[in-house]
N, C-alpha and C positions, 0 to 999 in steps of 0.2 A: 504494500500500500504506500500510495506518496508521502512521503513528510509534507505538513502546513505550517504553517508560523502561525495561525489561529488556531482557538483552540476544539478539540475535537473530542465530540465524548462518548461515551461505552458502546453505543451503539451506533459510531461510526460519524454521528451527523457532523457536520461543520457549523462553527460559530463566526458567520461573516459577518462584520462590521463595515465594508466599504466595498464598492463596484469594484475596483482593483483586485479585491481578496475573493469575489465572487469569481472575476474573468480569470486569475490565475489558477482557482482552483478548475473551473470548467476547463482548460488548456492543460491542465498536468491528467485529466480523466480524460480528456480527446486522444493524446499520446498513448497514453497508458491503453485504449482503448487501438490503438495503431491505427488514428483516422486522421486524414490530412484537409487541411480546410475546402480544397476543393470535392473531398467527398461527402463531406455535411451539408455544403451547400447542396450537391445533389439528394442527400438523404431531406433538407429542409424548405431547400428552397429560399433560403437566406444569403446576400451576398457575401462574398468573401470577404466584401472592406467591412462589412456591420461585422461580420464574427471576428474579426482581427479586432476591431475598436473595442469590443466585447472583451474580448481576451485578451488585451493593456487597460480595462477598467475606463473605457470613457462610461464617467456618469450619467450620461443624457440618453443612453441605450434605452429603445423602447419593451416596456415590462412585458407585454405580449408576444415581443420576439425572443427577448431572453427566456420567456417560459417556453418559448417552440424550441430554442436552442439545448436546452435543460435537458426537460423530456424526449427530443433525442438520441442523448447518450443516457438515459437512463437515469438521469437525475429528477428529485422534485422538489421547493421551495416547501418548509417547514417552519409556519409562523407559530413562536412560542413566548412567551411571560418572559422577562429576562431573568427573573426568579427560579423559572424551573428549571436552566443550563447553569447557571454560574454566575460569579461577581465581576463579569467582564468589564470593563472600562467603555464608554460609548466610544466612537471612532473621535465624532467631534463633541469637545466638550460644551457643556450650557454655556447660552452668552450672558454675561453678567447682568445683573438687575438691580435696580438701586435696594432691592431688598437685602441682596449678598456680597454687593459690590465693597471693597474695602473703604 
């Protein structure tokens, strides 16, 4: 199984914090899977520049392609409590407020 830098728990899921960490992990499962962008494209029907942008993490990737792209290679999006994974850090932290603001 690939190594992540986020973190990953018992039962395999991934804990992504950023479209970066979302497109690296879908690109280390495309290899692993020995599929080359231009064969997903035939498998989806998605171009090649969207899954390449996908897969450097541009954030403006549309949610409905990235779930065509996902389920694809067998993956699928698991929205949980951030309570029932872990005490993760959010990607971007709160922007200050004059309630917390020093």
């Amino acid at each position: 199984m690939p190594k992540f830098t986020n973190q990953e728990n018992s039962n395999g899921c991934q804990h992504i914090l950023s479209p970066a960490e979302l497109g690296r992990l879908f690109r280390e499962e495309r290899k692993r899977q020995g599929l080359t962008l231009e064969e997903l494209y035939s498998l989806t029907g998605l171009s090649i520049r969207f899954l390449s942008e996908f897969e450097r993490g541009k954030a403006s990737a549309s949610l409905g392609r990235v779930m065509v792209a996902l389920q694809a290679l067998g993956l699928e999006m698991l929205i949980v409590p951030r309570s029932k994974f872990g005490a993760a850090q959010p990607a971007i932290p709160p922007k200050p407020t004059q309630e917390n603001s020093p």
